[in-house]
Structure formats: structure tokens, C-alpha cells
C-alpha positions as CSV (number, residue, x, y, z in Angstrom):
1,X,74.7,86.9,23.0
2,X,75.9,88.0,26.4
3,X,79.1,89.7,26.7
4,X,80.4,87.8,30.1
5,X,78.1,84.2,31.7
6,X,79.2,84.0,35.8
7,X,79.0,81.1,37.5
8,X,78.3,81.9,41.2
9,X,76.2,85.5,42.3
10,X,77.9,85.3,46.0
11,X,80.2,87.9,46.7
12,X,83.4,86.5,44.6
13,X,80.9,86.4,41.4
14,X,79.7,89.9,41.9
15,X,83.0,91.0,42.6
16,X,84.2,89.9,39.2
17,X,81.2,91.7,37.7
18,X,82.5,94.9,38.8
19,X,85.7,94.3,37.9
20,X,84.4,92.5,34.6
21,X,82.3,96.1,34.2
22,X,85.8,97.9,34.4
23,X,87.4,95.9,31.9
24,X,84.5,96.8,29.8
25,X,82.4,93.9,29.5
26,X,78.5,95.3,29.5
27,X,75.8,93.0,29.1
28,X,77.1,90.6,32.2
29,X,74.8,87.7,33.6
30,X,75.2,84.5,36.1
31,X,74.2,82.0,36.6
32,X,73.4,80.5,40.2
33,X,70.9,78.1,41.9
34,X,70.1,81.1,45.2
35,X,69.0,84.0,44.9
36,X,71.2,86.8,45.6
37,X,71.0,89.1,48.7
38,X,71.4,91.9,46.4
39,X,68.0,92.7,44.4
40,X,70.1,94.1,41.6
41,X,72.2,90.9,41.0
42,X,68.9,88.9,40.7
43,X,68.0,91.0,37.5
44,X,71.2,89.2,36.2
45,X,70.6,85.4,37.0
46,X,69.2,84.2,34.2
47,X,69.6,80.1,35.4
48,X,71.5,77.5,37.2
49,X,74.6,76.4,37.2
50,X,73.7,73.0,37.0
51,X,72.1,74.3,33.4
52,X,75.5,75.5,32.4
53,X,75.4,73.2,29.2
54,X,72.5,74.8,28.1
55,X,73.5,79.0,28.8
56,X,77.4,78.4,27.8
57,X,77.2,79.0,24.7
58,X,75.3,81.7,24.9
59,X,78.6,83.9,26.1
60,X,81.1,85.4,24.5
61,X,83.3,84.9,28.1
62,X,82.6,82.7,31.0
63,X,84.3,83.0,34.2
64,X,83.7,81.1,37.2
65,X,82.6,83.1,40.3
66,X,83.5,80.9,43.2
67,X,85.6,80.7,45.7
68,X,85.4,76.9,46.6
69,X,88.6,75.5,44.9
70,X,86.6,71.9,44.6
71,X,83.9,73.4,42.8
72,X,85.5,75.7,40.5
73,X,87.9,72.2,39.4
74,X,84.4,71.0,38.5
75,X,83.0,73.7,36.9
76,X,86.2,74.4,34.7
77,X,86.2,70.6,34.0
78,X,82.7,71.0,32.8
79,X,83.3,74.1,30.7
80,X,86.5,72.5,28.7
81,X,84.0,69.3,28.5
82,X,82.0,71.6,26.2
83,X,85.0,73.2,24.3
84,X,85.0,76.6,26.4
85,X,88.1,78.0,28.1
86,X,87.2,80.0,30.9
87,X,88.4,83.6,30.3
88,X,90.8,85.1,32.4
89,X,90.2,88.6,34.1
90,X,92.9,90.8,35.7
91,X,91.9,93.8,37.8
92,X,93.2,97.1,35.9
93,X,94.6,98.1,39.2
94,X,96.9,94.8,39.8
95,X,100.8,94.8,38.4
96,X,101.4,91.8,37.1
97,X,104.9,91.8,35.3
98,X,105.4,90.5,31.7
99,X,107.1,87.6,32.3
100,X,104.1,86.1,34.5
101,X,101.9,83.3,33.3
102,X,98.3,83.2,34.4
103,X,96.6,80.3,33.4
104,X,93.0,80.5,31.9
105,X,90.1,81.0,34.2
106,X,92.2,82.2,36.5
107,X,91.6,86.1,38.4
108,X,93.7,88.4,39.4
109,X,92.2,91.2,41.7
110,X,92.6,94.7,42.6
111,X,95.5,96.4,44.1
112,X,97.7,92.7,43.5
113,X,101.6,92.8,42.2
114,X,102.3,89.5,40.3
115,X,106.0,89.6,39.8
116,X,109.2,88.6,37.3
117,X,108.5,84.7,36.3
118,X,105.4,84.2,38.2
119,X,103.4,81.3,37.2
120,X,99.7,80.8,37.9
121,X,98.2,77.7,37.0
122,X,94.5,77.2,35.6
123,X,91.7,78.4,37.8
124,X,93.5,80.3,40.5
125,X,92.1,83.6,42.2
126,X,94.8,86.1,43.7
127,X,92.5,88.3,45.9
128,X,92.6,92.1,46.7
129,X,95.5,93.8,47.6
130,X,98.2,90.0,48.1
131,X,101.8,90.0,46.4
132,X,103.5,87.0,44.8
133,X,107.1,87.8,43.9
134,X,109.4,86.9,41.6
135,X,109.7,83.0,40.6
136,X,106.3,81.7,42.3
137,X,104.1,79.1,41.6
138,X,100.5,78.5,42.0
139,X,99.3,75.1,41.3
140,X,96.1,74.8,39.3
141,X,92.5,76.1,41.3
142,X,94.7,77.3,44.3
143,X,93.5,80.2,45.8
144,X,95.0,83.3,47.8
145,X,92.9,85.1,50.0
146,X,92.6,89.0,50.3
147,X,95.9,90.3,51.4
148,X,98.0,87.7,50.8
149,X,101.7,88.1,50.6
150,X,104.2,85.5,49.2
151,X,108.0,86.4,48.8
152,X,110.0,84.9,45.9
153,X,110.1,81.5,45.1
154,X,106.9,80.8,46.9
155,X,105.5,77.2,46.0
156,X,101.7,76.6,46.5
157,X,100.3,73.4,45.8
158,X,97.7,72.9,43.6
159,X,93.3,73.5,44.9
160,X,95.6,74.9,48.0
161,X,93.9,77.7,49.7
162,X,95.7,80.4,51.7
163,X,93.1,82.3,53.5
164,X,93.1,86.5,54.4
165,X,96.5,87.6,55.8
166,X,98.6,84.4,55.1
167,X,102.1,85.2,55.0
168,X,105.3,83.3,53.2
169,X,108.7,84.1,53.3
170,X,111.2,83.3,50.5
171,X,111.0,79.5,49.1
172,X,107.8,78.9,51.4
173,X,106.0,75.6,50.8
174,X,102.3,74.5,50.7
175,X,101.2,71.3,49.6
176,X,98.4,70.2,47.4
177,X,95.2,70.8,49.0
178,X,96.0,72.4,52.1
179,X,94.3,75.2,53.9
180,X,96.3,77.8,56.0
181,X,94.0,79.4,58.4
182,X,93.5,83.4,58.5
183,X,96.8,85.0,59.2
184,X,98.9,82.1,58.8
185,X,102.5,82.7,58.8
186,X,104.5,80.2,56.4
């Protein structure tokens, strides 16, 4: 048995093996249909995704490893199709208050704050170093690029995708499936 199956070796996937490594998972693998630009990474693949019924249950944990809200929706839809939730991983180095709710399969990165009554729906990815205060929802698969900052009461629609440097102010609003380009200021 493996301790941790990846889907995806790009650079969200080996990004959550490093952080997987500091929550002390040890015998981590992926599975992706490239190769990886990183020689070490290879060593890990073991398969394809598109042979994830067949590896699955050979995990303790599987995350997903991709960035690509569309995909990740089908790959989590996959997973629960064979009776496996997608762990959830949380970066030792990100706050998130008590009174949050992450979702399964969702990832929470290093150097985020996830405040008072947050709610994070299945799937989603916080990235390095972005803030969503008090009272905030993320719909299912949305996903918050690296520095992201949301002030309370934020509402992000669900698969929506806020890239690097997107900023909200209180009771900002993003619809299902949107995209706000790099530095976008709600």
C-alpha cells in the first residue's frame, strides 16, 4: 500500500507532495500520463490517470494534483464513483480557524489564513500565501490562485477560478465558473 496516490505530477501535484512529505505522508506516488520535467518525480509515477480505477485502491489517501477546476470535478467524480473520498491536505504553515469548513479533496496551502465561519466546498485549492476572512464561501472545485486575498463575506461561485493577485473587498461576488484574470480587483 502506498501512503498518498496523486493525480497530476505538474507543479500543483509535486507541490502537494512536498507539503504531503511535511504532513508526514512517506511512500507518495502519482499518477500522470507525461512525464515529468523533474527526473526525481518520474521515480514516483507509477501509471496513468486514466488507470485510476485500477491504482486507487492501492492508497491509503488520494488527492488530486491539478489545477484545472474541470478536471479535478471529473477526477473527484471518478474517485467517489469507486467509493473513495479524496483526502484533504492543509499546509502546517496555513491558519485556518476552528470554525472553517473545508470540504474533502480540497487543499489548503502554505502561508494561507482561512478565517471565523469560512466554508470551502469540495475540491477547492487556496494557494500560497491568499486570505479568506471571516464568513466566505467557496463553491465546490473553485480555485484561488497564489496570493489571493478575499475580505469577509466573500462569495465565490462554484469551478470559479481567481488567478495570482485577485483581490475582493467585503461581500465581493463571483459567479459560477468565472475566471478573474491575474490581479483582478473585485
Amino acid at each position: 500500500m502506498y501512503d498518498l496516490l496523486i493525480l497530476g505530477a505538474g507543479g500543483h501535484g509535486r507541490t502537494l507532495c512536498d507539503m504531503a512529505r511535511l504532513l508526514g505522508y512517506e511512500n507518495i506516488v502519482f499518477l500522470d500520463e507525461q512525464v515529468s520535467p523533474c527526473h526525481e518525480t518520474n521515480k514516483q509515477i507509477i501509471g496513468k490517470v486514466s488507470e485510476l480505477a485500477r491504482f486507487a485502491s492501492k492508497a491509503n489517501d488520494v488527492v488530486i494534483g491539478i489545477g484545472n477546476n474541470k478536471v479535478r470535478e471529473q477526477l473527484f467524480q471518478q474517485l467517489i464513483a469507486l467509493g473513495i473520498s479524496p483526502v484533504k491536505l492543509i499546509h502546517p504553515s496555513a491558519f485556518v480557524s476552528p470554525s472553517a469548513t473545508i470540504g474533502n479533496g480540497s487543499v489548503v496551502l502554505a502561508g494561507t489564513v482561512i478565517g471565523s465561519n469560512v466554508k470551502l466546498g469540495v475540491g477547492t485549492i487556496v494557494n500560497s500565501h491568499s486570505t479568506v476572512d471571516h464568513d466566505s464561501i467557496l463553491g465546490d472545485f473553485a480555485h484561488l490562485g497564489v496570493g489571493v486575498h478575499l475580505a469577509g463575506n466573500a462569495d465565490i461561485g462554484k469551478s470559479a477560478f481567481l488567478q495570482a493577485g485577485t483581490t475582493g473587498g467585503y461581500n465581493a461576488k463571483v459567479d459560477d465558473y468565472s475566471v478573474c484574470p491575474a490581479g483582478t480587483i473585485l
